[in-house]
C-alpha positions as CSV (number, residue, x, y, z in Angstrom):
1,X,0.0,0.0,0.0
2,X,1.3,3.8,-0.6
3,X,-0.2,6.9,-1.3
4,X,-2.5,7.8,-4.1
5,X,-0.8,10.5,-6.5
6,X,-2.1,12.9,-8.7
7,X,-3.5,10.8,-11.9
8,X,-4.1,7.9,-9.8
9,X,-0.8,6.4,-9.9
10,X,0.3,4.9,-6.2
11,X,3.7,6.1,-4.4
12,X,6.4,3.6,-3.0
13,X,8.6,3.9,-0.4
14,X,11.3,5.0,-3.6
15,X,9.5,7.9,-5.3
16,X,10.2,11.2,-4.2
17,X,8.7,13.2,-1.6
18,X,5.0,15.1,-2.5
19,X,5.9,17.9,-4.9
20,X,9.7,16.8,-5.9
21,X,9.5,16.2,-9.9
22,X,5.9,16.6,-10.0
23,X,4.9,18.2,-13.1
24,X,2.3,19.9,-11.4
25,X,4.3,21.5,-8.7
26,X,3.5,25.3,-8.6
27,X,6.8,27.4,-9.3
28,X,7.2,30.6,-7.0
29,X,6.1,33.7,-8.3
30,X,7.6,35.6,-10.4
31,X,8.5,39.7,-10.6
32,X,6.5,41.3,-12.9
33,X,8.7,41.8,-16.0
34,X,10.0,45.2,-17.3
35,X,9.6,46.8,-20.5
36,X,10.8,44.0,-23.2
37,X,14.9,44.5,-23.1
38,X,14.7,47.8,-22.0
39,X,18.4,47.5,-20.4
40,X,20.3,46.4,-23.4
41,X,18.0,46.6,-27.0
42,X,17.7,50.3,-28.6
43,X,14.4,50.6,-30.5
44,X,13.7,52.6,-32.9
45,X,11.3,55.6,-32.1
46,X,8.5,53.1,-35.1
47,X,9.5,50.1,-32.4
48,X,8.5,51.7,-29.6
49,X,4.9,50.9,-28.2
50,X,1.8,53.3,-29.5
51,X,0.9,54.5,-25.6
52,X,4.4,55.3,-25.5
53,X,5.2,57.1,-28.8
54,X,2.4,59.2,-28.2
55,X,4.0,60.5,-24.8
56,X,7.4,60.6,-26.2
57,X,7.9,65.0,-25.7
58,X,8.9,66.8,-28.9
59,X,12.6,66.9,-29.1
60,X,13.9,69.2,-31.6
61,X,18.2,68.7,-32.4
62,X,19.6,72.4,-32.9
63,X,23.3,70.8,-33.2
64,X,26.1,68.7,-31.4
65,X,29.4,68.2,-30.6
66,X,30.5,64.8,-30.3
67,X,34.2,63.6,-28.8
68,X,35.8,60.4,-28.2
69,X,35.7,61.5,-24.8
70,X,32.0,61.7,-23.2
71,X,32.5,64.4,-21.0
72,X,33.2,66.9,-23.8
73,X,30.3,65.6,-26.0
74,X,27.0,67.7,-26.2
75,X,23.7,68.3,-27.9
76,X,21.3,71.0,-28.4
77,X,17.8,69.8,-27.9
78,X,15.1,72.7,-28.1
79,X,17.5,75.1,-27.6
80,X,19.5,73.7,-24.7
81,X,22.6,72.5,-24.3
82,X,22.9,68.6,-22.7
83,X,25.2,66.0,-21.8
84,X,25.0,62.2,-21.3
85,X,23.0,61.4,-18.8
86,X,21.3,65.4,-18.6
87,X,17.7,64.7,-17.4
88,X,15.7,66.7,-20.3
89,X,12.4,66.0,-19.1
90,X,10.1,64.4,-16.7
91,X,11.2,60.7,-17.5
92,X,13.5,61.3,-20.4
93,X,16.7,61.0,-19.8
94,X,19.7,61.8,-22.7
95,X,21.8,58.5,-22.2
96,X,24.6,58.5,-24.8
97,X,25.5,60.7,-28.1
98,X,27.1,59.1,-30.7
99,X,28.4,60.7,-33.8
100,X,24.9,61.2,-35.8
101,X,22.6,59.9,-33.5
102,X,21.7,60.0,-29.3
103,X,20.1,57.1,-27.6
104,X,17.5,58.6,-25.0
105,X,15.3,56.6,-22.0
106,X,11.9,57.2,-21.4
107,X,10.0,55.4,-19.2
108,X,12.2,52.2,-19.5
109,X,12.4,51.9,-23.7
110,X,15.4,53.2,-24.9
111,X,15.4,54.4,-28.5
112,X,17.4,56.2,-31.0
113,X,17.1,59.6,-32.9
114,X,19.5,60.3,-35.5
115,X,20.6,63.9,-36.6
């Protein structure tokens, strides 16, 4: 005699305690996840989500100055002059310039613009 299992199959003194290997065991939960690869993929302003796009703030390159060295590298974005990591908005955050483009966060999603 053993125990009755799940499926109606009977345990013996050599299978596993309740739970162990079960197929049916309930994994712990799990974090909700972030935006999709929003630490390492750039998107493209068309990749981003809709809601997003939408909320994205209108960002207007006047020039830029780019360097191999970060600290002397520098756009002008409606007017005002930033450097990496410059917070230009609620959210929106200038995260690296490259020679014709910047890569930008918003609310997780990084994306690209080019100039």
């Amino acid at each position: 005699a053993g125990t009755a299992r799940a499926g109606g199959a009977r345990r013996t003194g050599n299978d596993p305690p309740c739970g162990a290997g079960d197929s049916a065991a309930v994994a712990p939960a799990e974090k909700p996840a972030a935006p999709v690869a929003a630490e390492g993929r750039v998107h493209t302003v068309a990749e981003l989500p809709d809601d997003i796009r939408r909320q994205l703030p209108a960002i207007a390159v006047g020039g830029s100055i780019y360097s191999a060295e970060a600290a002397n590298r520098f756009l002008i974005i409606n007017g005002q002059i930033f450097h990496e990591k410059d917070k230009l908005g609620p959210e929106l955050v200038l995260e690296q310039i490259k020679l014709k483009a910047a890569v930008l966060r918003f609310k997780g999603y990084r994306y690209e613009i080019t100039y």
